[in-house]
C-alpha positions as CSV (number, residue, x, y, z in Angstrom):
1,X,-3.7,31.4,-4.6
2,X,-5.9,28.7,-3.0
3,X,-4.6,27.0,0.2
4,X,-6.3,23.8,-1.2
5,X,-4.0,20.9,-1.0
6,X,-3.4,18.7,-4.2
7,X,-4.0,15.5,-3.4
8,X,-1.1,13.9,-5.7
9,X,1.3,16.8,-4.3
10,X,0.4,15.9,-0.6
11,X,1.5,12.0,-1.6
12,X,4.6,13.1,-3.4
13,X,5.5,14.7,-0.3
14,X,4.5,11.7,1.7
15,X,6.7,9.7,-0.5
16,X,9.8,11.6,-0.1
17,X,9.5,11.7,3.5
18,X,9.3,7.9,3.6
19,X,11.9,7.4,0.7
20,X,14.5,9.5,2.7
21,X,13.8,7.7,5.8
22,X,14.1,4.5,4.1
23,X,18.0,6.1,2.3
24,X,18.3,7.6,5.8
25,X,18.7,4.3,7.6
26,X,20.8,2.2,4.5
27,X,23.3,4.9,5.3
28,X,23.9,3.9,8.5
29,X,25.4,0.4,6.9
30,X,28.3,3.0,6.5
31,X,29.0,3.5,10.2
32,X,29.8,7.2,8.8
33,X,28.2,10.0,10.5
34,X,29.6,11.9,7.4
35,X,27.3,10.0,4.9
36,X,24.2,9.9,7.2
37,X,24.3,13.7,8.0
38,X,24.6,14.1,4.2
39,X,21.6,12.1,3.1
40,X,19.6,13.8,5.8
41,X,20.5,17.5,4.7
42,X,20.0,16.2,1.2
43,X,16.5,14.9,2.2
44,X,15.7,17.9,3.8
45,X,16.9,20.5,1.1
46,X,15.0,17.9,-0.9
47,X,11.3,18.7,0.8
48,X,12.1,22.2,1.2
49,X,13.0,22.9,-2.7
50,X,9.7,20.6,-3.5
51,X,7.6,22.8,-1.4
52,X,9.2,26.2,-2.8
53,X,8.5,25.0,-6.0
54,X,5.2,24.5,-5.5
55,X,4.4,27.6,-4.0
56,X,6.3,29.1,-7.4
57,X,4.2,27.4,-10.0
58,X,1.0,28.6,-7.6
59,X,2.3,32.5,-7.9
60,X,2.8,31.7,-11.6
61,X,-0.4,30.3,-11.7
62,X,-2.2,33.4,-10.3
63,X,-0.4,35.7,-12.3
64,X,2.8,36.8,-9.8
65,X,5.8,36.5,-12.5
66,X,7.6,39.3,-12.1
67,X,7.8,38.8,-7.9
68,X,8.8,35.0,-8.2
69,X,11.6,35.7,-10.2
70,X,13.3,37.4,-7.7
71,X,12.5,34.7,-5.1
72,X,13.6,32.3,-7.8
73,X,17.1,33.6,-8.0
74,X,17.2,34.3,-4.0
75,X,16.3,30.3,-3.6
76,X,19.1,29.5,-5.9
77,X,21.4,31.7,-4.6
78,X,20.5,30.0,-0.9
79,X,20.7,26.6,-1.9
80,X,23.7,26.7,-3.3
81,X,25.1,28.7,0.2
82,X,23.6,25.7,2.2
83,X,25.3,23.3,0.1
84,X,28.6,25.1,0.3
85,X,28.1,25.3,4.2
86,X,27.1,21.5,4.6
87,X,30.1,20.3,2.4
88,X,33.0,22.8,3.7
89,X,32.2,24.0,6.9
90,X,29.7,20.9,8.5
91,X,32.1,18.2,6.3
92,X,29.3,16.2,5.1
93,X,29.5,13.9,2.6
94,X,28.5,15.5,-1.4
95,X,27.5,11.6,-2.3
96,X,25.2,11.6,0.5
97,X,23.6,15.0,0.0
98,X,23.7,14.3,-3.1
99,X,22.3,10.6,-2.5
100,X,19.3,12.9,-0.3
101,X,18.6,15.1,-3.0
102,X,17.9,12.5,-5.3
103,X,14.7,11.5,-3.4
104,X,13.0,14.5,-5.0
105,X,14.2,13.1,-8.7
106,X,13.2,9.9,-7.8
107,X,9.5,10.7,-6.5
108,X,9.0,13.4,-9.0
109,X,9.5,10.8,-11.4
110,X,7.5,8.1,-10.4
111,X,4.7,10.0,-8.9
112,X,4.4,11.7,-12.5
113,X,4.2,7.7,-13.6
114,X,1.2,7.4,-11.6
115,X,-0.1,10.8,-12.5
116,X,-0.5,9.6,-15.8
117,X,-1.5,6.4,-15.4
118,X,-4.5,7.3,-13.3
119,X,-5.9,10.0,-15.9
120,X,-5.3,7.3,-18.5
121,X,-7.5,5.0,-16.6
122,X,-10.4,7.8,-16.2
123,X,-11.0,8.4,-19.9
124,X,-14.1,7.1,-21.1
């Protein structure tokens, strides 16, 4: 694997960072620290998973299947531990994680928008 960053990956990131601040402080029209806590962790799972998954599809990439597979199912397994934690034992708010988590949807998608709009724009 190369350590070179992608450009477009590095703004996606950017853009989730900035899109979760931006959820991050509408959730404190709720005067709840329940709904705030849960946008945050969702944010945060958010940037984590983005980053795991691009450090999967660069093993795929370079020919490491049969290791990522394992990690695949050990990240799912995890995330889905942190989620119990957050929502049962920390008592956040699922529509806020949930409302966090979404920043990763919601970049993905419109970052792919650009993607393609920018390599339409290059052909000759």
């Amino acid at each position: 694997m190369t350590n070179v960053a992608n450009p477009h990956l590095v703004g996606l990131s950017k853009q989730m960072i900035l899109l979760g601040i931006i959820l991050t402080t509408c959730s404190l029209y709720f005067q709840s620290v329940s709904i705030t806590g849960g946008v945050v962790a969702g944010v945060i799972l958010a940037v984590a998973n983005f980053w795991l998954i691009q450090r999967s599809v660069g093993g795929l990439l370079a020919g490491q299947r049969s290791k990522l597979t394992g990690i695949y199912v050990v990240k799912i397994v995890a995330l889905l531990a942190i989620l119990f934690l957050l929502i049962k034992v920390l008592g956040l708010h699922p529509l806020g994680i949930l409302a966090g988590l979404s920043v990763l949807i919601v970049v993905s998608v419109t970052g792919g928008a650009v993607m393609v709009t920018d390599s339409t724009d290059e052909d000759p």
